[in-house]
N, CA and C atoms as a LAMMPS dump frame, in Angstrom:
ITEM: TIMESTEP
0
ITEM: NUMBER OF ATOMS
276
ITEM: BOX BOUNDS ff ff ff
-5.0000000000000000e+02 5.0000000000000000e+02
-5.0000000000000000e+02 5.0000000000000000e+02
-5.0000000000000000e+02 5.0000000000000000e+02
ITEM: ATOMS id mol type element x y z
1 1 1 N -74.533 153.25 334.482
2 1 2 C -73.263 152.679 334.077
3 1 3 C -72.922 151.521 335.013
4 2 1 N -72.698 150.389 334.218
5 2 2 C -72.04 149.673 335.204
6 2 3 C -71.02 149.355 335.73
7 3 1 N -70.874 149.194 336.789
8 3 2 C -69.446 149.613 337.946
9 3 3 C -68.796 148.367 338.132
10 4 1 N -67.643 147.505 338.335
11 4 2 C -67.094 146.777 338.833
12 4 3 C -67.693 146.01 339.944
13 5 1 N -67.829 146.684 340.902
14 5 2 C -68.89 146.223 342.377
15 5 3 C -70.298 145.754 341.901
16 6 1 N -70.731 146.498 340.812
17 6 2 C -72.666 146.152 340.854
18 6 3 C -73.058 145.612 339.568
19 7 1 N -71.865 144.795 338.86
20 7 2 C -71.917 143.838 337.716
21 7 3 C -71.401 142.603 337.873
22 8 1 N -72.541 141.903 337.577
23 8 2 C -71.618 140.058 337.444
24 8 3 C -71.96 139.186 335.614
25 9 1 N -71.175 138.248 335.434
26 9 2 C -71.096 137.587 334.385
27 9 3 C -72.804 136.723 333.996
28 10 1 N -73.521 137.451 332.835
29 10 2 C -74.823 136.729 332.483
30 10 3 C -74.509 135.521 331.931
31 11 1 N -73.8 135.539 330.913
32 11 2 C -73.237 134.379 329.858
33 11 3 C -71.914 134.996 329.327
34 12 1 N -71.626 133.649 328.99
35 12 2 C -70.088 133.297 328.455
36 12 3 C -70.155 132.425 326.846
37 13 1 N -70.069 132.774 325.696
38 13 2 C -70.057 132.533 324.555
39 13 3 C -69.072 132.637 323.469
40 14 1 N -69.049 132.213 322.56
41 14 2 C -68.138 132.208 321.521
42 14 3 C -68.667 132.376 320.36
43 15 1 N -70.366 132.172 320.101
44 15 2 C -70.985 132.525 318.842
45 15 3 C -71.485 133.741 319.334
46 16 1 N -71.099 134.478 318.061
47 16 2 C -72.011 135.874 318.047
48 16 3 C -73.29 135.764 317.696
49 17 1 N -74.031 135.03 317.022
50 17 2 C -74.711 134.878 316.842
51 17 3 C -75.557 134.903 318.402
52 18 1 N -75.467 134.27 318.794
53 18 2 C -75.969 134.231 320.363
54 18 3 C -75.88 135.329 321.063
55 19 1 N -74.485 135.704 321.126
56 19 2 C -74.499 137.328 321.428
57 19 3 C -75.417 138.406 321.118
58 20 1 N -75.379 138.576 320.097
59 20 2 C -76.325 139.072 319.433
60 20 3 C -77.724 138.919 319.35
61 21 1 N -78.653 138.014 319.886
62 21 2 C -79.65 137.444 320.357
63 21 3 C -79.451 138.093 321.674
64 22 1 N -79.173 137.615 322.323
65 22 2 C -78.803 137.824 324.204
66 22 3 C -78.54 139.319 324.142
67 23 1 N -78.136 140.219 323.711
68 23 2 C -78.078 141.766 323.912
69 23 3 C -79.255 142.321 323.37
70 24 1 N -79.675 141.993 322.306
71 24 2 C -80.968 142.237 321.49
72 24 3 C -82.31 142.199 322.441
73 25 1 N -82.143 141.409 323.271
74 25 2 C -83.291 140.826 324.546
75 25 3 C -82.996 141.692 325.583
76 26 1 N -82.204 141.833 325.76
77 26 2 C -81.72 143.024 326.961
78 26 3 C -81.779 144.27 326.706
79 27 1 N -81.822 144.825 325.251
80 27 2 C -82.117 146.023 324.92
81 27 3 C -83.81 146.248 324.881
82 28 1 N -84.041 145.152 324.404
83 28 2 C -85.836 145.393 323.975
84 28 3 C -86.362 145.679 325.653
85 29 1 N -85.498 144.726 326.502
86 29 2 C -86.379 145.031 328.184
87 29 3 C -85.559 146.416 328.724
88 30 1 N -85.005 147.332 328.442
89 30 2 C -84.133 148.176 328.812
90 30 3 C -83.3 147.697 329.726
91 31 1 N -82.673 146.939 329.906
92 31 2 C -81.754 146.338 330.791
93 31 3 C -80.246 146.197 330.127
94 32 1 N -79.035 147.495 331.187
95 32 2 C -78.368 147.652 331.05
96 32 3 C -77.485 146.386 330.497
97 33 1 N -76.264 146.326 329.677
98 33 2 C -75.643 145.666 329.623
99 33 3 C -74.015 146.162 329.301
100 34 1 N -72.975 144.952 329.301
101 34 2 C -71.812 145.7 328.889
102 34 3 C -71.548 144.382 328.172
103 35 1 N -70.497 144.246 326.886
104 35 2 C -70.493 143.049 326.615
105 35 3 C -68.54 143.338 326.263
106 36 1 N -67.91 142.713 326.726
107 36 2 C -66.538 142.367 326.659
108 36 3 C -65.884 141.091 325.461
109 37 1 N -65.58 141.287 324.409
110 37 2 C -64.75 140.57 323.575
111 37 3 C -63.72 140.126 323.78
112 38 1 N -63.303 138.816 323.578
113 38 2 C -62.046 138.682 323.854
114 38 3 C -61.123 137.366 323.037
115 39 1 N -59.678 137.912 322.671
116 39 2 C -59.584 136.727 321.492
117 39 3 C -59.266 135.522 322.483
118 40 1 N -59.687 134.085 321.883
119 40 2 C -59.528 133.169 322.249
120 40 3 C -57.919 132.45 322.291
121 41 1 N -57.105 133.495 321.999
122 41 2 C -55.642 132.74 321.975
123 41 3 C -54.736 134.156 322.814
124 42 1 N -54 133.688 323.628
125 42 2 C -53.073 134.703 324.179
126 42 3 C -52.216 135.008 322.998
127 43 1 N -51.116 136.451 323.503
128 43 2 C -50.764 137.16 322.714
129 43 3 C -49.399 136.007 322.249
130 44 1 N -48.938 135.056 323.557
131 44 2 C -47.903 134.323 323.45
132 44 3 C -47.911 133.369 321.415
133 45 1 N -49.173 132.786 322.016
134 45 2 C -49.992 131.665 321.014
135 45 3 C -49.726 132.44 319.902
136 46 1 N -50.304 133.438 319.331
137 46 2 C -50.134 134.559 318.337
138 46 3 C -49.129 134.515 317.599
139 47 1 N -47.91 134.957 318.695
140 47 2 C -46.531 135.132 318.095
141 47 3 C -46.161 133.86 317.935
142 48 1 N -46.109 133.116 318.467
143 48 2 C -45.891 131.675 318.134
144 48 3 C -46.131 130.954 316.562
145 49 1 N -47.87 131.309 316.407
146 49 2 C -48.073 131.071 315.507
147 49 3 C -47.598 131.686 314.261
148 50 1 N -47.674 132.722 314.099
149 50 2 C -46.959 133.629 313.437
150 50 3 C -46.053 133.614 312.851
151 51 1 N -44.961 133.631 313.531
152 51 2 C -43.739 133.141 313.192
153 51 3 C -43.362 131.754 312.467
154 52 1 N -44.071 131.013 313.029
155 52 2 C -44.833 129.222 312.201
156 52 3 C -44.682 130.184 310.862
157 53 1 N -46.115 130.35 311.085
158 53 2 C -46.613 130.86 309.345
159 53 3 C -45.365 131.119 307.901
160 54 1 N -44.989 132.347 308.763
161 54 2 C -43.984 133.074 308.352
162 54 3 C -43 131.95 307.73
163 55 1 N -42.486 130.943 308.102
164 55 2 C -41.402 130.388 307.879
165 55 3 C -42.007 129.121 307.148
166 56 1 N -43.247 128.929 306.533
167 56 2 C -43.654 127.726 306.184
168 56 3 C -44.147 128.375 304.5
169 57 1 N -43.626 127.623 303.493
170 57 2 C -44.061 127.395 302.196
171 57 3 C -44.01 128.804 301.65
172 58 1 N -42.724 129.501 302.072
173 58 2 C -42.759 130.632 300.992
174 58 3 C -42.546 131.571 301.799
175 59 1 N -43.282 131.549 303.232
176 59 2 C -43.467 132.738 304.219
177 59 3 C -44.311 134.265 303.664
178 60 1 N -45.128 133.926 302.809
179 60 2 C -46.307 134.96 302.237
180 60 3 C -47.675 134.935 303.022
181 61 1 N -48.22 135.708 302.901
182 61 2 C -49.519 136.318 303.546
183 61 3 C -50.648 134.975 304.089
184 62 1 N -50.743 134.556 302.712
185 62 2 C -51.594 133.794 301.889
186 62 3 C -51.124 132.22 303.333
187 63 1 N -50.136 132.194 302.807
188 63 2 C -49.263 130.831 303.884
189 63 3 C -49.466 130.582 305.498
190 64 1 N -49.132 132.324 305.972
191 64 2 C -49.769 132.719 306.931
192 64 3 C -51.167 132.932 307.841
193 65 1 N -51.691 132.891 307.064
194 65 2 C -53.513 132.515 307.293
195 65 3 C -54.008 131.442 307.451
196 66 1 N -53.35 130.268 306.751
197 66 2 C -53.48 129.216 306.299
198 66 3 C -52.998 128.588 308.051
199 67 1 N -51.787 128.629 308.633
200 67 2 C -50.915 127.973 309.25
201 67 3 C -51.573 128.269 310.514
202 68 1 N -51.607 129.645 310.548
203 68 2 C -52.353 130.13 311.953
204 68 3 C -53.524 130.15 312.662
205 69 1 N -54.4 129.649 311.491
206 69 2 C -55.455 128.803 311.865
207 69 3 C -56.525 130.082 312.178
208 70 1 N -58.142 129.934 312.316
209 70 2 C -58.404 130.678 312.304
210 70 3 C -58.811 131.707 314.007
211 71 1 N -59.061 132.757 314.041
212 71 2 C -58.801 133.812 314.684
213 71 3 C -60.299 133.019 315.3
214 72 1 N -60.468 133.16 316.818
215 72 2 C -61.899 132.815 317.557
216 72 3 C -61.998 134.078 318.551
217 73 1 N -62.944 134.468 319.235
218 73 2 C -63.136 134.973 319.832
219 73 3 C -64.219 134.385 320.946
220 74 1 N -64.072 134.827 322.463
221 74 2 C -65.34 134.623 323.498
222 74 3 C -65.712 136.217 324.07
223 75 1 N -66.943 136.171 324.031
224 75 2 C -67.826 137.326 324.156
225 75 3 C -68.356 136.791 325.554
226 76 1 N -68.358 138.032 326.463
227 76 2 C -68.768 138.06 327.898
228 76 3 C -69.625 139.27 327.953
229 77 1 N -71.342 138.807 328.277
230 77 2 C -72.009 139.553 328.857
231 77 3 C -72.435 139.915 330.191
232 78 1 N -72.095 141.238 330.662
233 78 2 C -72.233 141.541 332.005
234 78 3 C -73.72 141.937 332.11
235 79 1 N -74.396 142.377 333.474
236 79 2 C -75.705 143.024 333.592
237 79 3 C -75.527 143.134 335.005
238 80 1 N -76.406 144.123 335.671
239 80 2 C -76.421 144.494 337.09
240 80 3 C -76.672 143.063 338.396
241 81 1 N -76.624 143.369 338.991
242 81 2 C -76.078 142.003 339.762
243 81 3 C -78.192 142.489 340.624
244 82 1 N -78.475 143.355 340.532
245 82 2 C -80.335 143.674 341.131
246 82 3 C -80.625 142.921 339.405
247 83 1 N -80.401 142.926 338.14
248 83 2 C -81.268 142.377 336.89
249 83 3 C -80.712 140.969 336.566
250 84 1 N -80.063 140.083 337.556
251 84 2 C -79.484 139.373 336.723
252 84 3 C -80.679 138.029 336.376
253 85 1 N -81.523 137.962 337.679
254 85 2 C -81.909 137.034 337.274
255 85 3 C -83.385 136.845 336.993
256 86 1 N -83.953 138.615 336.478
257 86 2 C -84.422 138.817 335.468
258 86 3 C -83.894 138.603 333.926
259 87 1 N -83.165 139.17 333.378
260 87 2 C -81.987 138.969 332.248
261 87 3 C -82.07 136.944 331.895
262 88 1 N -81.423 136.351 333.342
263 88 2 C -81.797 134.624 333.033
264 88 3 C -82.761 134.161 332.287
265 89 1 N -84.131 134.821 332.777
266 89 2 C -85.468 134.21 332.316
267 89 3 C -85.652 134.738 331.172
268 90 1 N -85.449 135.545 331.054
269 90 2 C -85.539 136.447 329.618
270 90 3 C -84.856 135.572 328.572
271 91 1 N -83.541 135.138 328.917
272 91 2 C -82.711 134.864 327.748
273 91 3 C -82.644 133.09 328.023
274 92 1 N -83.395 132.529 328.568
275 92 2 C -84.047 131.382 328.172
276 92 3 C -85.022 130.978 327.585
């Protein structure tokens, strides 16, 4: 398991696609990983937007999707700080 102390950051991404490549490679070498999601807009941005939505052309669902633009995410892969720069060569 990896611990706080004996994990550091492999890559930093926003396509899953890549993600998904890059964990796929780390599983085939048995090399632990943890991978952390995270949305690309604070919760502030959100409500912000939101509320936009809400109040623009009707304030329906449909309006709302539209206004708020779409949802992104960045994906953070961790690995042991002894594999990391095994894991590098690998995933180059």
């Amino acid at each position: 398991m990896l611990m706080p102390w004996n994990k550091t950051k492999l890559i930093t991404d926003s396509s899953s696609m890549e993600i998904a490549r890059v964990t796929e490679i780390l599983k085939q070498n048995s090399i632990e990983y943890e991978c952390v999601t995270k949305k690309n807009e604070s919760t502030l941005g959100n409500l912000i937007h939101g509320s936009m939505g809400a109040s623009v052309g009707g304030g329906g669902a449909f309006t709302y999707s539209q206004s708020a633009g779409p949802i992104t995410y960045v994906y953070h892969v961790f690995v042991s700080k002894k594999n990391l720069e095994l894991a590098k060569n690998l995933i180059d």
